[in-house]
C-alpha positions in Angstrom: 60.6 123.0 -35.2 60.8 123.5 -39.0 59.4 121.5 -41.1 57.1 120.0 -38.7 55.1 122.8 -36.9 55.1 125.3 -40.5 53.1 122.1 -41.9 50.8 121.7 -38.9 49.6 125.0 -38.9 45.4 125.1 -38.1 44.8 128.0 -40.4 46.7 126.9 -43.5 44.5 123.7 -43.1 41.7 125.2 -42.9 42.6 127.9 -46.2 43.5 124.3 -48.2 40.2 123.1 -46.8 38.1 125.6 -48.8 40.5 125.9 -51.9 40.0 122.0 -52.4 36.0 122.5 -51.5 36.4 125.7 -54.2 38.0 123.4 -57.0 36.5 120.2 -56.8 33.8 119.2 -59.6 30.6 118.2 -57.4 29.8 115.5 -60.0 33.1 113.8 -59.7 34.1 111.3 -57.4 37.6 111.8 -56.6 39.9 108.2 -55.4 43.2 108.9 -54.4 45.2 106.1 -53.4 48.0 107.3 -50.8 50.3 104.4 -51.0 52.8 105.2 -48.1 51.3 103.9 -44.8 53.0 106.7 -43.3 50.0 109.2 -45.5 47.4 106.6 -43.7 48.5 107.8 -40.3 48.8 111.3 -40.8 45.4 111.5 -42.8 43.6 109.9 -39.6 46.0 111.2 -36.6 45.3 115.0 -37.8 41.5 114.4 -39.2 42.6 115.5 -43.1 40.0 113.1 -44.3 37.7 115.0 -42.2 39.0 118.5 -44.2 37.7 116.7 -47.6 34.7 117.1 -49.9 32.5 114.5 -49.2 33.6 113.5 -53.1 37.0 113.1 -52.0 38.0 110.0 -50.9 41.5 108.2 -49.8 42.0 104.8 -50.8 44.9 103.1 -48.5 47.6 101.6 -50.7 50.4 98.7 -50.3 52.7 101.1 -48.5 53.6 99.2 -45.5 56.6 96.8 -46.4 55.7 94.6 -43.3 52.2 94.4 -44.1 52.9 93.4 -48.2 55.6 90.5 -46.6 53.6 87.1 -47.3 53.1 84.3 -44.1 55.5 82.2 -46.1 58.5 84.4 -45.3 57.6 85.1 -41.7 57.4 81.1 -41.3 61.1 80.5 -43.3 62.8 83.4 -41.0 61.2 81.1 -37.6 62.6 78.0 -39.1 66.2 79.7 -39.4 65.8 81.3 -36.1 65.0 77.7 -34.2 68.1 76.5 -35.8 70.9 76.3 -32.3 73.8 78.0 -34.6 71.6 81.3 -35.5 71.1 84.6 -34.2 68.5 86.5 -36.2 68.4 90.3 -35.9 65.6 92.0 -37.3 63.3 95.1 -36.8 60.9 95.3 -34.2 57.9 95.9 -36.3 58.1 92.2 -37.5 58.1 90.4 -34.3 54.3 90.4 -33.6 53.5 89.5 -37.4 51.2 86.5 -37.5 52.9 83.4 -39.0 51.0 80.1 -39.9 49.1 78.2 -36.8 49.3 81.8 -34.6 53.2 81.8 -34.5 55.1 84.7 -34.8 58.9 85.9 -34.4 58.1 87.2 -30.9 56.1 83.9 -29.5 59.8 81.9 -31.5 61.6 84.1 -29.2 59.9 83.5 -26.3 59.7 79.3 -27.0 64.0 79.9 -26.7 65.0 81.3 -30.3 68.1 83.8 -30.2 66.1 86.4 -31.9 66.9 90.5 -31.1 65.7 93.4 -32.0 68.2 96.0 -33.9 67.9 99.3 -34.8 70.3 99.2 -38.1 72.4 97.3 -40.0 75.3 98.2 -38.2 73.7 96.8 -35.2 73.9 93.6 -36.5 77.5 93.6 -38.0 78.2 94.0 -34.6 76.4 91.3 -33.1 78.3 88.9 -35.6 81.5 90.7 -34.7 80.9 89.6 -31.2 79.6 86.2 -32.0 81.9 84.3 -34.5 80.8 80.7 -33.0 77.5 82.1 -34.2 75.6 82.6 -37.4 74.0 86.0 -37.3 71.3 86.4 -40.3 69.9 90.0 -40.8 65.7 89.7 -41.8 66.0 92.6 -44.3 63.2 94.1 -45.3 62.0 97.4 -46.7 61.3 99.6 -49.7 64.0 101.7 -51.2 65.2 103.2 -48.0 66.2 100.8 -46.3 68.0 99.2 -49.3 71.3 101.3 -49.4 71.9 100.4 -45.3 71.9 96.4 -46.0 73.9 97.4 -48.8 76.3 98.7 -47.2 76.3 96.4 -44.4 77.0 93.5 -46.7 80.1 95.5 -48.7 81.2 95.9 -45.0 80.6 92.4 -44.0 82.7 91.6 -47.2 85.4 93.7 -46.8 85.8 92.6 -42.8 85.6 89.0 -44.0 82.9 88.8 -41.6 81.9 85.1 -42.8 78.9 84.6 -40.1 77.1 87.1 -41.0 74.2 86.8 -44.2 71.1 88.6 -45.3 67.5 87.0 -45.7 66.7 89.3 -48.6 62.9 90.6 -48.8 63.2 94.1 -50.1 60.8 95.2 -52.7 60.4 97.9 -55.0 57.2 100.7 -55.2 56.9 101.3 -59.0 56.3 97.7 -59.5 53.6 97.3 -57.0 52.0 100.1 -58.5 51.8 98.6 -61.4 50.3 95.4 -60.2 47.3 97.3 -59.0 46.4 98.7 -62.5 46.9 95.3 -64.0 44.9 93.4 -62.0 42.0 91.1 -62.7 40.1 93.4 -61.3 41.4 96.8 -60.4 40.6 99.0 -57.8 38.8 102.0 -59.2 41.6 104.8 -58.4 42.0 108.1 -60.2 45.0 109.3 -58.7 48.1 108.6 -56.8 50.1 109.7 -53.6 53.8 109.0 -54.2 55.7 107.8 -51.6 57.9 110.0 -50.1 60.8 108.8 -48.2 61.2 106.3 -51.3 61.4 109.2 -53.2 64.3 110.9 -51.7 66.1 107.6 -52.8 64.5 106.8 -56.4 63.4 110.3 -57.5 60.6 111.0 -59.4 61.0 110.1 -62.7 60.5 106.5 -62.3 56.8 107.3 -62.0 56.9 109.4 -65.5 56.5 106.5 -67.9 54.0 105.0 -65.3 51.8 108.6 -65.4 51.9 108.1 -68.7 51.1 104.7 -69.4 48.0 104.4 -67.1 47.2 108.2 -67.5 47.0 108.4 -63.9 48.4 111.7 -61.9 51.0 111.1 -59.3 51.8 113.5 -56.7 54.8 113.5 -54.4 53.9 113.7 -51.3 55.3 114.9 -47.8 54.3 113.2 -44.3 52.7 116.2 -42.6 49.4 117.1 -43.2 50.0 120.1 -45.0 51.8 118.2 -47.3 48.7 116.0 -47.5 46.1 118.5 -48.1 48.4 120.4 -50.7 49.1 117.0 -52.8 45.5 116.0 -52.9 44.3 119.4 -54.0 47.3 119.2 -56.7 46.2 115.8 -57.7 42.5 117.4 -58.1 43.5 120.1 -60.6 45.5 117.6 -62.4 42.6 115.4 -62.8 39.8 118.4 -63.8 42.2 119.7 -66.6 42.2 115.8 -68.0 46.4 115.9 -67.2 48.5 113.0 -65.6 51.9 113.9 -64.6 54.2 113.6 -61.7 54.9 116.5 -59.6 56.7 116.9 -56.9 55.4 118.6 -53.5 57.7 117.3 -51.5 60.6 119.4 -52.9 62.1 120.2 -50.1 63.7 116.2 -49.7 62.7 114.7 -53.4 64.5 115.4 -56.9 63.8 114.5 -60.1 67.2 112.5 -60.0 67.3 110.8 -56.0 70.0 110.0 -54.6 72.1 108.7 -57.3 75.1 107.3 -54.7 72.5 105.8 -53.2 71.0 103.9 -56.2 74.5 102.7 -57.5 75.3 101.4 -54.6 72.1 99.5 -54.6 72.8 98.1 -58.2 76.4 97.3 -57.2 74.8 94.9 -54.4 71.3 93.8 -55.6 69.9 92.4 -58.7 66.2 91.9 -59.7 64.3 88.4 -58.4 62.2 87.3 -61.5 59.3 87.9 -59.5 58.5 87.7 -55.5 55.1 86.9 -53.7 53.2 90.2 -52.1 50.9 89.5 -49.4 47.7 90.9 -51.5 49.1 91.5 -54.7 50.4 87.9 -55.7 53.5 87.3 -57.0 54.8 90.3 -59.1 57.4 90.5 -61.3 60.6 91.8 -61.0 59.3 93.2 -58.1 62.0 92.7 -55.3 66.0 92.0 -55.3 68.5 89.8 -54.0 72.1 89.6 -53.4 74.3 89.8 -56.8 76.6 86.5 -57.8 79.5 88.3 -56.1 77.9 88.6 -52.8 76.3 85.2 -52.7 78.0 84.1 -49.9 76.1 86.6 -48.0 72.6 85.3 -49.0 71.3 83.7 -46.6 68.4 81.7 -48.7 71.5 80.0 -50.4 73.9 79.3 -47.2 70.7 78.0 -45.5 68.8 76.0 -49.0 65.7 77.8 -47.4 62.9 76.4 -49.2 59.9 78.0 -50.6 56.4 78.4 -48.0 53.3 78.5 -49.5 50.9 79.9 -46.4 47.7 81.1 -45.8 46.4 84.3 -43.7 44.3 84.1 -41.0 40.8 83.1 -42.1 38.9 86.1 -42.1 41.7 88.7 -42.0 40.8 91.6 -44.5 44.6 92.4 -44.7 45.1 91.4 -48.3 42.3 93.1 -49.9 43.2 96.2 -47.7 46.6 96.1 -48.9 45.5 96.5 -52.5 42.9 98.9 -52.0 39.6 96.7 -52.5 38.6 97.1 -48.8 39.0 99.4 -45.8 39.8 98.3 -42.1 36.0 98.9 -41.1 35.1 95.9 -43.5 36.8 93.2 -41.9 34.6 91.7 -39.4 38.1 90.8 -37.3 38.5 94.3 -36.2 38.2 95.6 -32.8 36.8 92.9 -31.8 39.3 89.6 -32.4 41.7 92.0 -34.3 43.5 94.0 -31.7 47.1 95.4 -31.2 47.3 93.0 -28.1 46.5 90.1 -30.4 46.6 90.5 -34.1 45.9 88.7 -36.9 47.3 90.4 -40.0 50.0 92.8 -40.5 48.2 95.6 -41.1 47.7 95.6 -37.4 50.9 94.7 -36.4 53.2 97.4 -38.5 53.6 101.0 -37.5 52.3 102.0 -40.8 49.7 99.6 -41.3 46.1 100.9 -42.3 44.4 99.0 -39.5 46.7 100.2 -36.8 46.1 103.7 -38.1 42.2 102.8 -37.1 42.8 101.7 -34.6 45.1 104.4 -33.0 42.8 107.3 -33.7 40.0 106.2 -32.8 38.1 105.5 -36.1 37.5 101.9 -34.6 36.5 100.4 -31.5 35.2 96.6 -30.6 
């Protein structure tokens, strides 16, 4: 299959093995922070971390938009879904999420809540198509990919005068929380980035110019495969022995320096920018996340419904946050493998497909 077994190949892993052995200083410590969660898995299901100097180290980034989503949000989406007039649709990685005192969409569902499982946007246009006694709210989450699909459900919503049918907004954007790392309190020591990729396709790279610049941090775009991987990291290396920081893209064969420019208009013709928006990890971070525009309003579904604000607290003991913002690796938080399991989490970075600690915990890196 192309592009899948021509970046699995054993011997091209083992020829980027020894260049990166072959160009790394042996004084230098080398921290490169992959910040899709989709990197995490491919670093530990095909051993690259294993390939790596032993001065080469990954740091696991906030690239999991499940896992960044604060309690407070999973608890106002259980509060809409127990309401008798609503159907929530959502995706299925967000139904085992812990909300506050052990709830979770999945347990809501269970208790009697019309909650379902959708595969896309259009989906759940046709759930409210099919239920007009019904309210049908859309949990919309995501990065930049999965922005343009809500978009263009809610023009379609509009245009069909579909009026039971609203979005509960929660998609964020990658540059910011990027950002927030650097500017922290007390940042994470990381020399290097991993750009996302599929958020690439979308944003393109030059977002992350004036970012390289700024912070004088190297940013690679990345592929998922672990050729891609290897290739980035060693690329990331050079940039950081010849004292550059610049963005380049490996993954050239999906990313432009543009995007996808149809894409990103219809995204501004929809969303607008929330003055700032609460990470799970990261705090609240400015102009970090959108919402519905004035002229999609009635689509909102935090304004049909007056949802409230939820200030909430994770799990006590749960490593997630720090995780999420690099400070900490699954195999410090005392929680996993042994109360911590994907039969019973307690954060999200269990629960999600990309989350770090699932990525643990799949190949084998922990066990209780």
């Amino acid at each position: 299959m192309k592009y899948i077994s021509e970046f699995r190949q054993q011997d091209l892993a083992q020829q980027l093995s020894k260049a990166i052995a072959q160009t790394v200083d042996r004084g230098r410590h080398y921290r490169l922070m992959e910040f899709c969660g989709g990197h995490t898995h491919a670093i530990f299901r095909y051993g690259v971390q294993d390939l790596m100097p032993g001065n080469v180290e990954f740091i696991h980034g906030p690239g999991c938009p499940v896992c960044v989503l604060p309690t407070g949000r999973i608890d106002n989406a259980i509060q809409l879904a127990e309401r008798p007039d609503v159907i929530l649709c959502t995706y299925a990685d967000l139904m085992r999420v812990p909300a506050t005192g052990g709830n979770s969409l999945l347990k809501a569902k269970a208790d009697g809540s019309d909650i379902r499982m959708v595969y896309s946007t259009q989906d759940v246009l046709k759930i409210a198509r099919e239920n007009p006694e019904k309210q049908v709210v859309f949990f919309a989450i995501g990065f930049e990919t999965t922005t343009p699909p809500t978009a263009v459900a809610v023009k379609q919503a509009q245009a069909e005068g579909l009026t039971n049918f609203s979005v509960f907004c929660n998609h964020v954007l990658t540059p910011a929380a990027m950002q927030a790392i650097l500017d922290a309190p007390q940042p994470v020591a990381i020399d290097a980035f991993l750009g996302p990729s599929h958020v690439s396709t979308v944003i393109g790279s030059q977002p992350y110019e004036t970012f390289a610049e700024r912070y004088a941090k190297p940013i690679v775009i990345a592929g998922f495969e672990p050729l891609d991987v290897m290739q980035s990291a060693l690329m990331l290396i050079r940039q950081l022995n010849e004292g550059r920081h610049e963005v380049e893209n490996e993954y050239s064969r999906a990313v432009t320096r543009e995007g996808n420019l149809k894409a990103q208009a219809l995204v501004r013709e929809v969303f607008e920018l929330r003055p700032q928006f609460e990470w799970r990890g990261l705090g609240l971070i400015p102009n970090s996340a959108l919402k519905l525009k004035a002229g999609y309003a009635d689509f909102d579904a935090e304004q049909r419904f007056n949802m409230p604000a939820i200030q909430a607290s994770d799990v006590k003991g749960c490593e997630c946050p720090a995780i999420l913002r690099g400070a900490k690796k699954p195999q410090d938080c005392k929680l996993l493998g042994t109360v911590c399991t994907p039969e019973n989490p307690m954060g999200s970075c269990m629960v999600s497909s990309e989350g770090a600690c699932a990525a643990y915990w799949s190949y084998g890196r922990v066990r209780g």
